[in-house]
N, CA, C and O atoms as CSV, one atom per row, in Angstrom:
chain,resi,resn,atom,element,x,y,z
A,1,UNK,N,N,-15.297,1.248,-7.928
A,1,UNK,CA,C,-13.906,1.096,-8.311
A,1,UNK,C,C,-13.437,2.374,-8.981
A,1,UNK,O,O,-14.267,2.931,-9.700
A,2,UNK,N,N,-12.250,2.922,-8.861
A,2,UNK,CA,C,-11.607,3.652,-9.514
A,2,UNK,C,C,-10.401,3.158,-10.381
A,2,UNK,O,O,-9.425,2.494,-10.033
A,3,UNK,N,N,-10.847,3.830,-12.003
A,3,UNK,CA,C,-9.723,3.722,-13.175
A,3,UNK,C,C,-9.516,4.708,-13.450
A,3,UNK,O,O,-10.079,5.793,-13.598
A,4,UNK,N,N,-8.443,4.187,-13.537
A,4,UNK,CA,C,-7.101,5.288,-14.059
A,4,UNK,C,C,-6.755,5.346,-15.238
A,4,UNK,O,O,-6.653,4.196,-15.666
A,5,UNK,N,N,-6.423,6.385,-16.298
A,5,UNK,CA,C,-5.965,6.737,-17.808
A,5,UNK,C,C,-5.063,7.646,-17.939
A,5,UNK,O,O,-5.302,8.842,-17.771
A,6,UNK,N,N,-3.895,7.161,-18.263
A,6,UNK,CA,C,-2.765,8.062,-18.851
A,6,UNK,C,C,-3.894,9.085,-19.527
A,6,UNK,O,O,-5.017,8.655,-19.787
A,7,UNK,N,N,-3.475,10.639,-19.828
A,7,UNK,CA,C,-4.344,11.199,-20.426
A,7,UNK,C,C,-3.522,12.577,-20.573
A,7,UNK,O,O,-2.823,13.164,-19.747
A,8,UNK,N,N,-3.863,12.911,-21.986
A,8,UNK,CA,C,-3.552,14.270,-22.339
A,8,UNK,C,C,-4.593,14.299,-23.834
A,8,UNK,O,O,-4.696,13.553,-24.808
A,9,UNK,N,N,-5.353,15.764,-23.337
A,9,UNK,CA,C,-6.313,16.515,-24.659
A,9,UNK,C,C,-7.049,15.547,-24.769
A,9,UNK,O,O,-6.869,14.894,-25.796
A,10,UNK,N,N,-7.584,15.306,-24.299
A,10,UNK,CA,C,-9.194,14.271,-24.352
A,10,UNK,C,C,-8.944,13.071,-24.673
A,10,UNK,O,O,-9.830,12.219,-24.744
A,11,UNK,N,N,-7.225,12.753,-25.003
A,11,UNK,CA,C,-7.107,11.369,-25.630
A,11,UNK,C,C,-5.986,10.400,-24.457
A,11,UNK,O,O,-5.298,10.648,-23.467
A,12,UNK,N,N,-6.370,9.106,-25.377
A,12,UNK,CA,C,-5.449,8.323,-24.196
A,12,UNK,C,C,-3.959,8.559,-24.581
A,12,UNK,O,O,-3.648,8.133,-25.693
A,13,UNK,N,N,-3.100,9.095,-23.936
A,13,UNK,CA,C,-1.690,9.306,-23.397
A,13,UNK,C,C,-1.075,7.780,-23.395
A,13,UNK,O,O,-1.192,6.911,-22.530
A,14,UNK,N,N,-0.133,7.733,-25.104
A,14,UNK,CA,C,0.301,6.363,-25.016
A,14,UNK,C,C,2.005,6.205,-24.516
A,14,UNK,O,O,2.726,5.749,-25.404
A,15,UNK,N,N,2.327,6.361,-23.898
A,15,UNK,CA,C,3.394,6.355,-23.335
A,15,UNK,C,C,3.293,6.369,-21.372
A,15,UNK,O,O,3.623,7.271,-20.602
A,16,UNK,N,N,2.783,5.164,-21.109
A,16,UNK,CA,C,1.937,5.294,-19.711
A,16,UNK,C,C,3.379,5.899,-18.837
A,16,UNK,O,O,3.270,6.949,-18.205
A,17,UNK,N,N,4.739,5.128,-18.868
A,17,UNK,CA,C,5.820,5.782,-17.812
A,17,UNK,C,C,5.945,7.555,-18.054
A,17,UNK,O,O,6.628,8.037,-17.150
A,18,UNK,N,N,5.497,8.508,-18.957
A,18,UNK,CA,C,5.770,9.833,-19.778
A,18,UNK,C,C,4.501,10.129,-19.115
A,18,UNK,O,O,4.908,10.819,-18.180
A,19,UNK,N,N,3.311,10.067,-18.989
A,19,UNK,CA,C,2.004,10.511,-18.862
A,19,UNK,C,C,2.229,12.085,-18.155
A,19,UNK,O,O,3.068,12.223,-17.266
A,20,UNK,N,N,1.584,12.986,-18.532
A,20,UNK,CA,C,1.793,13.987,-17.979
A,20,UNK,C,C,0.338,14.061,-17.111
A,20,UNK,O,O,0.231,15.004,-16.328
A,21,UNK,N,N,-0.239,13.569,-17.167
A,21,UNK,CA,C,-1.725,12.860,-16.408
A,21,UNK,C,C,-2.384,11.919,-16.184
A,21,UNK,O,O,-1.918,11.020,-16.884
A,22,UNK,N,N,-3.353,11.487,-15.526
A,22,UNK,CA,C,-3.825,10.364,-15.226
A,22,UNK,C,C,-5.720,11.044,-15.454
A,22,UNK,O,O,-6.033,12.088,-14.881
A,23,UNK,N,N,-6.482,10.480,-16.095
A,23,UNK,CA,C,-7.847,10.874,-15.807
A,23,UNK,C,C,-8.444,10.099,-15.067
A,23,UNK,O,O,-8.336,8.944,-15.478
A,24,UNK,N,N,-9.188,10.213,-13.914
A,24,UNK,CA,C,-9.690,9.260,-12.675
A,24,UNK,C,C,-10.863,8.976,-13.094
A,24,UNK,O,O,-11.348,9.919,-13.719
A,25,UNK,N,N,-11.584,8.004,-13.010
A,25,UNK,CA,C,-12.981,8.048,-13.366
A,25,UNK,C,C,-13.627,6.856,-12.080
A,25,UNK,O,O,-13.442,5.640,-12.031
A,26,UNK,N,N,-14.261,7.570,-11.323
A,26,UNK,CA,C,-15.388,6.508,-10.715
A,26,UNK,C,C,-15.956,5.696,-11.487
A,26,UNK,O,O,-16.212,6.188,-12.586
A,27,UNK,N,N,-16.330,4.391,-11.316
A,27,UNK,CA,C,-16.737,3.014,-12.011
A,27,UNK,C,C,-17.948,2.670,-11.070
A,27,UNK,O,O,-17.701,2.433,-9.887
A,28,UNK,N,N,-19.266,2.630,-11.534
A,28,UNK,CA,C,-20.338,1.527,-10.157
A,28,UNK,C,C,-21.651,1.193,-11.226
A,28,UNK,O,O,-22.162,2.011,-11.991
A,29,UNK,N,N,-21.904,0.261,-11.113
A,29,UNK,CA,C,-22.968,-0.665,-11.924
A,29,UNK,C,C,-23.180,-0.494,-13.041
A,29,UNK,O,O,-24.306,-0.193,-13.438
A,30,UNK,N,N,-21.942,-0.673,-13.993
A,30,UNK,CA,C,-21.587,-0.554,-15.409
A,30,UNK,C,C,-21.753,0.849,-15.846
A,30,UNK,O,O,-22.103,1.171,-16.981
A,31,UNK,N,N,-21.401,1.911,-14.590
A,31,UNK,CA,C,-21.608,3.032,-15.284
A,31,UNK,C,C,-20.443,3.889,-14.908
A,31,UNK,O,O,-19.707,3.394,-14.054
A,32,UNK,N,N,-20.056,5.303,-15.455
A,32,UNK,CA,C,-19.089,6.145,-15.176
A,32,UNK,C,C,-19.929,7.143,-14.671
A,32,UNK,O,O,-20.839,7.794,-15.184
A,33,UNK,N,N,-19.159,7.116,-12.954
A,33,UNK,CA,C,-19.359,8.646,-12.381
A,33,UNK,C,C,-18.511,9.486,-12.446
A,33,UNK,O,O,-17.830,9.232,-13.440
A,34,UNK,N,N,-18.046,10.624,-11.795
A,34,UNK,CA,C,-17.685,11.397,-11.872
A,34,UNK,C,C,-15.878,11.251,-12.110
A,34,UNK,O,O,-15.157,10.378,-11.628
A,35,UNK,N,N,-15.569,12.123,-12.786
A,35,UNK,CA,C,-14.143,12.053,-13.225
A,35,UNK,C,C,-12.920,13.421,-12.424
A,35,UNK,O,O,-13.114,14.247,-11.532
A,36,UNK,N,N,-12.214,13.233,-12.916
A,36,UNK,CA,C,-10.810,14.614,-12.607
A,36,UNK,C,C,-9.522,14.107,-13.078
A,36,UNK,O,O,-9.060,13.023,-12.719
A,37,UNK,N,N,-9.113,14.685,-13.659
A,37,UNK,CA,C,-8.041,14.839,-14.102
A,37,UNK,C,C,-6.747,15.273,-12.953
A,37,UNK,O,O,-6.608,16.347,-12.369
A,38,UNK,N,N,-5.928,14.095,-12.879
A,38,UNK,CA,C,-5.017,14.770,-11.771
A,38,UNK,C,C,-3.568,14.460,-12.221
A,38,UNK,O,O,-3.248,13.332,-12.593
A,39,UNK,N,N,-2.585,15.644,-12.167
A,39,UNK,CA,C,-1.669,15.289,-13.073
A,39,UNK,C,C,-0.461,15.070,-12.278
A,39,UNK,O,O,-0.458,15.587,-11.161
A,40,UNK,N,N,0.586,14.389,-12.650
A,40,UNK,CA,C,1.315,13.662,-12.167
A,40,UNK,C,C,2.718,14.094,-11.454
A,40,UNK,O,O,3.379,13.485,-10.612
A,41,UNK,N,N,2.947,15.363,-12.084
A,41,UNK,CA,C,4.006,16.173,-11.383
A,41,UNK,C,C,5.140,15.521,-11.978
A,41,UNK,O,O,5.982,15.087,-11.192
A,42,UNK,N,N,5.332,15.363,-13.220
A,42,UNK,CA,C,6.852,15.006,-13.352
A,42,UNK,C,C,7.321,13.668,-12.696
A,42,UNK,O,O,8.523,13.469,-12.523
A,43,UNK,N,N,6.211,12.583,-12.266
A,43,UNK,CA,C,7.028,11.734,-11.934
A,43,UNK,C,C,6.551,10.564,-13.050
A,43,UNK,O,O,5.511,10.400,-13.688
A,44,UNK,N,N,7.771,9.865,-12.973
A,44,UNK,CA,C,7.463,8.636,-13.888
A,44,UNK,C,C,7.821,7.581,-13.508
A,44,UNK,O,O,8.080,7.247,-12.351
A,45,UNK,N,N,7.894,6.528,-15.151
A,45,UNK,CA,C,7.583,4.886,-14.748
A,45,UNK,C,C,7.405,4.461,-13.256
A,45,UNK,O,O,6.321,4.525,-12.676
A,46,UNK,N,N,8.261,4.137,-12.835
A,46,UNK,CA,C,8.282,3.277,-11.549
A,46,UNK,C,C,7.305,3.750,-10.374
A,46,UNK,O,O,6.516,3.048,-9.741
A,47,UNK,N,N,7.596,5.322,-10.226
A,47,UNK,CA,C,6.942,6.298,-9.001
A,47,UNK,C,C,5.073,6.072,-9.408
A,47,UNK,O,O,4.063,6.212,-8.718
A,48,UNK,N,N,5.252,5.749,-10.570
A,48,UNK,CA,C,3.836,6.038,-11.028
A,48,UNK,C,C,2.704,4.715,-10.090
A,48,UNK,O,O,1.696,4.947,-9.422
A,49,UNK,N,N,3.304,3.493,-10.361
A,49,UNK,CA,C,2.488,2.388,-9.679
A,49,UNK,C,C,2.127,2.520,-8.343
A,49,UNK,O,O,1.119,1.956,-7.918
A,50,UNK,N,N,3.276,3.623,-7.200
A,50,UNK,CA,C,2.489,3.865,-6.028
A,50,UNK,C,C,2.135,4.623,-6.205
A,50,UNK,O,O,0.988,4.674,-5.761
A,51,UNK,N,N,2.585,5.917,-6.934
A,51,UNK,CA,C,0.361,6.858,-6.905
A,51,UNK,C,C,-0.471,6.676,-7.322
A,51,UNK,O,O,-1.374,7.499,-7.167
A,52,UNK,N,N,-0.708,5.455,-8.139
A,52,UNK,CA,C,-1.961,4.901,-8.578
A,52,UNK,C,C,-2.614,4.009,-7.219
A,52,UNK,O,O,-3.797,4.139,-6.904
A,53,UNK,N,N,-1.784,3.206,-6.563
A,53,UNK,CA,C,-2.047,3.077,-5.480
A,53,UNK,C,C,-2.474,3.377,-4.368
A,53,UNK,O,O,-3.162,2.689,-3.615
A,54,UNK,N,N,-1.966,4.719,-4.183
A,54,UNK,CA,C,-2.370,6.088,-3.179
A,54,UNK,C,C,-3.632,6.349,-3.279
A,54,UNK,O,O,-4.451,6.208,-2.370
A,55,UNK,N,N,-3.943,6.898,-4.827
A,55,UNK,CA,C,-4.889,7.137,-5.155
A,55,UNK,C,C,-6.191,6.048,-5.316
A,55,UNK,O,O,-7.236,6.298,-5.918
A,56,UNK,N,N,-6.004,5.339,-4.929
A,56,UNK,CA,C,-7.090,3.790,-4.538
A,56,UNK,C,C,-7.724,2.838,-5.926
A,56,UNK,O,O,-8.627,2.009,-6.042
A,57,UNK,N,N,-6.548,3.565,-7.027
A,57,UNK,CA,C,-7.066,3.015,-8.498
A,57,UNK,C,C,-6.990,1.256,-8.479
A,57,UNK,O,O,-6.016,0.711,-7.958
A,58,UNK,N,N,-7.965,0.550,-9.016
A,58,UNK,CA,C,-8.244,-0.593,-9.434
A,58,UNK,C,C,-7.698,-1.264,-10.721
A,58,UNK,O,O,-7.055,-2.312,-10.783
A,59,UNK,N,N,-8.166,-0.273,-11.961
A,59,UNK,CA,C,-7.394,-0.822,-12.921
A,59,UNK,C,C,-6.994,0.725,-13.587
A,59,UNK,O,O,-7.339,1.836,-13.185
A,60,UNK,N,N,-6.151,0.361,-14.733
A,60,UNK,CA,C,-5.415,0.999,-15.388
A,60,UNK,C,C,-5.735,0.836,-16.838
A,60,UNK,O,O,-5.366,-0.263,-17.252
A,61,UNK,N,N,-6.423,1.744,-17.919
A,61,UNK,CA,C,-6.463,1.497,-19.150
A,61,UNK,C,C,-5.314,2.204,-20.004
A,61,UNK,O,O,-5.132,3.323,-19.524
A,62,UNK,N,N,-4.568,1.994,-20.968
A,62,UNK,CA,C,-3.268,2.536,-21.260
A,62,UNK,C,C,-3.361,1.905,-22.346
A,62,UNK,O,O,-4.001,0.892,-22.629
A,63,UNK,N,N,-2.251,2.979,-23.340
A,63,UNK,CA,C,-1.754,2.394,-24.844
A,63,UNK,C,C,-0.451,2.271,-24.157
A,63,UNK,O,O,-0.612,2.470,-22.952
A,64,UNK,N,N,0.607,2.055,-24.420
A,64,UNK,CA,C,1.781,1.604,-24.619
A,64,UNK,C,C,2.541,1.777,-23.307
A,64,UNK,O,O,2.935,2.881,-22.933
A,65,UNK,N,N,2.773,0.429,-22.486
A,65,UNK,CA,C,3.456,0.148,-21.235
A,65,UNK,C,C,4.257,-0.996,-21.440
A,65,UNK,O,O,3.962,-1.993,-22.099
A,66,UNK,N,N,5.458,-0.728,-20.720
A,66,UNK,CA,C,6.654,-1.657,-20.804
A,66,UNK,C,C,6.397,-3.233,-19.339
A,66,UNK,O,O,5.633,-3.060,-18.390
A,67,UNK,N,N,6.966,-4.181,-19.472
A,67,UNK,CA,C,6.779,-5.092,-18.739
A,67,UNK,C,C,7.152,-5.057,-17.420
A,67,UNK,O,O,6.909,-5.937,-16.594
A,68,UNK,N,N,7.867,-3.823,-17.188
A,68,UNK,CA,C,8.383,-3.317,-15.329
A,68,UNK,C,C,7.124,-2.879,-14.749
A,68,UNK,O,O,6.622,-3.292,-13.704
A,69,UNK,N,N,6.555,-1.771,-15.744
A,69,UNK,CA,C,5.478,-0.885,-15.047
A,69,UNK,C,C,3.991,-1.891,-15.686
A,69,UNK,O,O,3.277,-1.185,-16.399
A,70,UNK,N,N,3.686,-2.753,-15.594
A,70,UNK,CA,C,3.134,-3.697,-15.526
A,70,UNK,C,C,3.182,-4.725,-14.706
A,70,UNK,O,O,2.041,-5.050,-14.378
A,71,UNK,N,N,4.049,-5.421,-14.201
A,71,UNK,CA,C,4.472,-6.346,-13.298
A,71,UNK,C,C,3.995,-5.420,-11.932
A,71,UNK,O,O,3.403,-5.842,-10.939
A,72,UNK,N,N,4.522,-3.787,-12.260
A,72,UNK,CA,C,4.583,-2.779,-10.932
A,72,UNK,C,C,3.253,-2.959,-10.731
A,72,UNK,O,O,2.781,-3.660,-9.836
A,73,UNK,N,N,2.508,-2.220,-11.704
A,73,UNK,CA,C,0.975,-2.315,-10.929
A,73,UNK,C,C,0.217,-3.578,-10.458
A,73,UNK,O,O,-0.734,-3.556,-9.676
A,74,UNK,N,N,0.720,-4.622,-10.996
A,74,UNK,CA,C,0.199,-6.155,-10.760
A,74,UNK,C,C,0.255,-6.910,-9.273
A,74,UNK,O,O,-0.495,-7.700,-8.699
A,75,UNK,N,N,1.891,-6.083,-8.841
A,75,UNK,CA,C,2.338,-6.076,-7.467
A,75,UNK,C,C,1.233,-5.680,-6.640
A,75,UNK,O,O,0.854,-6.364,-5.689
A,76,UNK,N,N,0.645,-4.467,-7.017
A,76,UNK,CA,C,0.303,-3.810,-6.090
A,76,UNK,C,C,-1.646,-3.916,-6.183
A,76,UNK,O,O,-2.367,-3.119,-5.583
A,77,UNK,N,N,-2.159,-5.021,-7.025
A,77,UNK,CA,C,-3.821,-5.309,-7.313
A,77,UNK,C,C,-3.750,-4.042,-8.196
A,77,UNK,O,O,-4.574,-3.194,-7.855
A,78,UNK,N,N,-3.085,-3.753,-9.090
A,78,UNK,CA,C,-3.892,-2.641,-9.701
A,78,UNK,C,C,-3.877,-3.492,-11.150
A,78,UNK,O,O,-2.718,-3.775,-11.453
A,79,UNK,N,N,-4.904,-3.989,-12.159
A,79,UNK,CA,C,-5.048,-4.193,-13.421
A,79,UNK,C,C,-4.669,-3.406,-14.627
A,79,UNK,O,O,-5.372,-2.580,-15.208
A,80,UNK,N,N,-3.687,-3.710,-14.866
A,80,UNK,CA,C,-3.065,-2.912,-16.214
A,80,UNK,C,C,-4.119,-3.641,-17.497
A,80,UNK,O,O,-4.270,-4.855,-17.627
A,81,UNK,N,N,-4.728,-2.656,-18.308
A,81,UNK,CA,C,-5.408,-2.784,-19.445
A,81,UNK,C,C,-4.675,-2.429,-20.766
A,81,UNK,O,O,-5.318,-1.486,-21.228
A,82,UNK,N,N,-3.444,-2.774,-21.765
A,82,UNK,CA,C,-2.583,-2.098,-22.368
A,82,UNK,C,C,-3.496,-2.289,-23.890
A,82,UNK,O,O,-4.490,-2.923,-24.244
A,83,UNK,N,N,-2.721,-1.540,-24.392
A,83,UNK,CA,C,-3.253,-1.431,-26.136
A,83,UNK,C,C,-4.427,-0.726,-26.276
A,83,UNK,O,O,-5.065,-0.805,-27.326
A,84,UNK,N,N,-4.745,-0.136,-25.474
A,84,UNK,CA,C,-6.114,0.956,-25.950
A,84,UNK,C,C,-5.129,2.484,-26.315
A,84,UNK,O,O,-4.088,2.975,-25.879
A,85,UNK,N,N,-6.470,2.955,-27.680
A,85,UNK,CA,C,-6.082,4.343,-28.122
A,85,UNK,C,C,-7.361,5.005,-28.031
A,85,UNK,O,O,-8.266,4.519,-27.352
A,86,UNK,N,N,-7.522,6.314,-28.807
A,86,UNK,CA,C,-8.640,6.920,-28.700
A,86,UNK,C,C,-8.854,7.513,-27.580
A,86,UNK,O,O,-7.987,7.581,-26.709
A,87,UNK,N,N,-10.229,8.102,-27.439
A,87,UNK,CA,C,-10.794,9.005,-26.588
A,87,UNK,C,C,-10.701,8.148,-24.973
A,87,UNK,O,O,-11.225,7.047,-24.810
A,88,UNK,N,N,-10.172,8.661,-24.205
A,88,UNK,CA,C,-10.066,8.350,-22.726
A,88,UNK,C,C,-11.807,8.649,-21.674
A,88,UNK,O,O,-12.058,8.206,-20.553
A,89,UNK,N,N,-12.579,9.399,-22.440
A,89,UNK,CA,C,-14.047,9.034,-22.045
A,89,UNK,C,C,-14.394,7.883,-22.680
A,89,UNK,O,O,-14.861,7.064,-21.890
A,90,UNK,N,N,-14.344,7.509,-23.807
A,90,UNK,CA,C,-15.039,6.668,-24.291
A,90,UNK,C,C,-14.355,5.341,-23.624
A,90,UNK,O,O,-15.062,4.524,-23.033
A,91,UNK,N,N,-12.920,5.166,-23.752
A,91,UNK,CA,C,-12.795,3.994,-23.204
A,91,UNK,C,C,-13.088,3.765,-21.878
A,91,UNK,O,O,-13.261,2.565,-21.667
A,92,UNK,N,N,-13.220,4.527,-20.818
A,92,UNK,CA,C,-13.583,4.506,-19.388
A,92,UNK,C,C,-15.493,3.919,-19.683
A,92,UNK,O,O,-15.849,2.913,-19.068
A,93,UNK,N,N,-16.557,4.659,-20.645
A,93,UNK,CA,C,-16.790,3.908,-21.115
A,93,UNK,C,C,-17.236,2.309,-21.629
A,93,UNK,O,O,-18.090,1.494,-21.278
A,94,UNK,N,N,-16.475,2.342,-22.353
A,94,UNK,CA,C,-16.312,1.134,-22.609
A,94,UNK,C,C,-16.222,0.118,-21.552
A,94,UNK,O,O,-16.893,-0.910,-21.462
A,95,UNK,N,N,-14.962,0.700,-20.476
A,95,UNK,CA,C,-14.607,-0.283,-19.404
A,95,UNK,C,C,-15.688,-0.538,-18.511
A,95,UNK,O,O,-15.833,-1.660,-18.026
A,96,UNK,N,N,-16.407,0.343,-18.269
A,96,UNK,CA,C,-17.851,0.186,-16.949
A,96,UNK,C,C,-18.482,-0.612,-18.016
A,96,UNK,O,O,-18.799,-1.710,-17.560
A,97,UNK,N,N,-18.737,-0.502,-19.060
A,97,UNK,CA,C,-20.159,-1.432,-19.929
A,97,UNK,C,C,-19.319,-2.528,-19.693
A,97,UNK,O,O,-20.014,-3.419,-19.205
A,98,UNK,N,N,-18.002,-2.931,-19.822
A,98,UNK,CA,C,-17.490,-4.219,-19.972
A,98,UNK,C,C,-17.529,-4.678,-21.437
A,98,UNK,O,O,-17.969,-5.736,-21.887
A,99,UNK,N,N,-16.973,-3.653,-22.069
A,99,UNK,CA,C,-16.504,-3.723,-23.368
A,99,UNK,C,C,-15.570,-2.996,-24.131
A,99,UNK,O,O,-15.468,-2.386,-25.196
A,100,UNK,N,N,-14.712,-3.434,-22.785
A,100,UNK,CA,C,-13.252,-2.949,-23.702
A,100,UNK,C,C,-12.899,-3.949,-23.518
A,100,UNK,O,O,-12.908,-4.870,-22.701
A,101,UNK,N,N,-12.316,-3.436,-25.094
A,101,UNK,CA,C,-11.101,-4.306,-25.862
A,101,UNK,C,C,-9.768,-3.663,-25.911
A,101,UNK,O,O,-9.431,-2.702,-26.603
A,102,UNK,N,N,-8.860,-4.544,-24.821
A,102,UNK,CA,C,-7.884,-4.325,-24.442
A,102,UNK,C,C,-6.404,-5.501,-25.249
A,102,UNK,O,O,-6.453,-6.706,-25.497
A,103,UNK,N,N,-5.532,-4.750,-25.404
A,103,UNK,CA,C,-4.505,-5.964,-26.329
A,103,UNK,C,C,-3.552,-6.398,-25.396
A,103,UNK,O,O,-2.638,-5.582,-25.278
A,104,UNK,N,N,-3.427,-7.536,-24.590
A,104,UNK,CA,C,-2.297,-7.934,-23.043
A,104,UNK,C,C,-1.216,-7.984,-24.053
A,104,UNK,O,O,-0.354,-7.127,-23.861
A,105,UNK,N,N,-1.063,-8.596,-24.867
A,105,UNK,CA,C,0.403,-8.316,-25.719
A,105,UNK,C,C,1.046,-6.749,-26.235
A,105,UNK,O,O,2.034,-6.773,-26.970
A,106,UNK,N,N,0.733,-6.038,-26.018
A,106,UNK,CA,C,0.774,-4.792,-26.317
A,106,UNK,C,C,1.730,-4.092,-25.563
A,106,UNK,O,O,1.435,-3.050,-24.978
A,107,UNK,N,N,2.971,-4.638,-25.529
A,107,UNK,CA,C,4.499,-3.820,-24.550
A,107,UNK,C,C,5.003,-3.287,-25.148
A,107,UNK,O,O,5.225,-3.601,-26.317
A,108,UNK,N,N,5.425,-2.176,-24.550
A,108,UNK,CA,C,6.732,-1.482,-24.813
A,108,UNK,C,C,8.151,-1.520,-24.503
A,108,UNK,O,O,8.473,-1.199,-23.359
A,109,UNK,N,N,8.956,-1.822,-25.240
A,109,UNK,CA,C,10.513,-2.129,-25.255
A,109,UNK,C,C,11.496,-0.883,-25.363
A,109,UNK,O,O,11.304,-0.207,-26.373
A,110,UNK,N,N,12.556,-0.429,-24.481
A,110,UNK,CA,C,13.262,0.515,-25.043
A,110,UNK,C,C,14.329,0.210,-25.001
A,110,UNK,O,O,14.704,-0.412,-24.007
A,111,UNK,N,N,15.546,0.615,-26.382
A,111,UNK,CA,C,16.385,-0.123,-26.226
A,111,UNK,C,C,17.209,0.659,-26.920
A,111,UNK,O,O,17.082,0.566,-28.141
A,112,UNK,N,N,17.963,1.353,-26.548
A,112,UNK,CA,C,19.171,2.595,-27.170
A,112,UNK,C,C,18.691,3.668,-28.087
A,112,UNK,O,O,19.117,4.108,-29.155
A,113,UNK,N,N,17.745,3.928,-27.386
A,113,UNK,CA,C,16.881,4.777,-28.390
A,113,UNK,C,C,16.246,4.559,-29.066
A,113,UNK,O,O,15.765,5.590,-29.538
A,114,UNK,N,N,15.684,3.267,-29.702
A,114,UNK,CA,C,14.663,3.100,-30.597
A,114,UNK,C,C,13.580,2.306,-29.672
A,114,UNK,O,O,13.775,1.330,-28.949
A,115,UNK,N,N,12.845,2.749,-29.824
A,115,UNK,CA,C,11.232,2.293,-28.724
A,115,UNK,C,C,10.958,1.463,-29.898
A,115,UNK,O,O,11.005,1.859,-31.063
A,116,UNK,N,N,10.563,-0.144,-29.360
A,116,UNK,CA,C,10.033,-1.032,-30.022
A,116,UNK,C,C,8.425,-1.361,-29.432
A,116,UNK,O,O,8.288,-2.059,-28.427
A,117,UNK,N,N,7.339,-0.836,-30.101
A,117,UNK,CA,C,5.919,-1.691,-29.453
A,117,UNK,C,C,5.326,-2.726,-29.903
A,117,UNK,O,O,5.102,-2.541,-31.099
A,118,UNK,N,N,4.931,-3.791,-29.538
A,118,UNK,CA,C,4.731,-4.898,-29.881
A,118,UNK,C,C,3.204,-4.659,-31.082
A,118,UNK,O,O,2.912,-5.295,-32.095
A,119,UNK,N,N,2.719,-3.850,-30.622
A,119,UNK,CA,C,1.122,-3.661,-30.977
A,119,UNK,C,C,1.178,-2.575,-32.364
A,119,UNK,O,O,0.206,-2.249,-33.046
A,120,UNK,N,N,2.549,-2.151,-32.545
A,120,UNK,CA,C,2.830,-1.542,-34.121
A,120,UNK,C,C,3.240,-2.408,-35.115
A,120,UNK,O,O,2.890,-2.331,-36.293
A,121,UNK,N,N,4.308,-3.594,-34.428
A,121,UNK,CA,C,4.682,-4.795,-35.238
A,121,UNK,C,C,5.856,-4.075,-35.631
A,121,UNK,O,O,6.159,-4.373,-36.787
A,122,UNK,N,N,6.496,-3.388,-35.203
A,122,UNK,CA,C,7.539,-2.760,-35.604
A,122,UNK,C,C,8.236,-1.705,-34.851
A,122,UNK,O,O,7.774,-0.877,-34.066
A,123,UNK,N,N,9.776,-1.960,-35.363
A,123,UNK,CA,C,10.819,-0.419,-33.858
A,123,UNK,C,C,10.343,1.023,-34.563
A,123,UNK,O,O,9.752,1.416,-35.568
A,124,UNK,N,N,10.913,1.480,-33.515
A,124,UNK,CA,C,10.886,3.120,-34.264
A,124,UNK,C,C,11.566,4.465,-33.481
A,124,UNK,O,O,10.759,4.711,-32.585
A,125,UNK,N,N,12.238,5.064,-33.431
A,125,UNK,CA,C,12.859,6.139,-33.067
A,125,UNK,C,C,11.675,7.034,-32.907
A,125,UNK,O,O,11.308,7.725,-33.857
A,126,UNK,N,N,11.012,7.061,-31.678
A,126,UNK,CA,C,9.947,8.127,-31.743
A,126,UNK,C,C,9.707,8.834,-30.572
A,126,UNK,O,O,8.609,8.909,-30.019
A,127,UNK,N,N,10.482,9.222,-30.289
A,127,UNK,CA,C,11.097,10.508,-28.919
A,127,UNK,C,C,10.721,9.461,-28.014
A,127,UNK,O,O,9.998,10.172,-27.317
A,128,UNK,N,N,10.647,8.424,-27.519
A,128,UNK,CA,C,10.473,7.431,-26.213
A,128,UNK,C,C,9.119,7.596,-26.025
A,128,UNK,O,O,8.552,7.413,-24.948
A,129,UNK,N,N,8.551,7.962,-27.125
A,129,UNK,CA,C,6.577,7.914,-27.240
A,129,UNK,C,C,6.512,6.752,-27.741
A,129,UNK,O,O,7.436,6.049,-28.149
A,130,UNK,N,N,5.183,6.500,-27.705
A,130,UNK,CA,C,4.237,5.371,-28.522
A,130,UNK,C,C,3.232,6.033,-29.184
A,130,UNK,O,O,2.828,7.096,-28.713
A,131,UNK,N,N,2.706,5.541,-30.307
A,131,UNK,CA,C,1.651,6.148,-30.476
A,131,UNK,C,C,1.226,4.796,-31.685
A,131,UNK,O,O,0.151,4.819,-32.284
């Protein structure tokens, strides 16, 4: 299987529609093979669920995704994993051992400029990031 990670500087990229990358990681008998970093070209939210698709990804580990681009990848068999932070090796990781801990309540809301995430417990004016 191949997963996919929003990703920038070794960490997970929480703003999955913004991602200026995706880190690929091969997945096979609870282990991580080989990885690459392939970056996204400026496209976002919506465009993003068919190149994850293209690209033959399975699931998706991510901090902060809104309920469109969730539903999007769901459309299409790809597993959205939301509410992870930290290191994007480690959680890939995590995901082959089958021990990530992932938060499904964990959306992102935007709404006249103030980005609300469920998984801060609170809004916030924060350039249309999450963190």
């Amino acid at each position: 299987m191949k997963l996919a990670i929003p990703y920038e500087e070794g960490q997970i990229f929480q703003h999955f529609g913004k991602t200026p990358a995706f880190k690929i990681y091969d997945i096979a008998n609870g282990q991580v093979g080989g990885s690459m970093v392939f970056p996204t070209g400026g496209q976002g939210h919506g465009a993003l669920a068919g190149l994850l698709r293209a690209l033959g990804i399975g699931a998706v580990v991510c901090g902060g995704i809104g309920p469109g681009a969730i539903d999007a990848l769901s459309q299409l068999n790809i597993l959205p994993l939301p509410g992870v932070t930290g290191s994007a090796d480690q959680a890939a990781q995590n995901f082959a051992a089958g021990k990530l801990v992932a938060d499904p309540d964990a959306l992102c809301h935007h709404h006249d400029g103030v980005h609300t995430c469920s998984h801060h417990g609170e809004g916030h004016g924060c350039g249309g990031s999450c963190h």
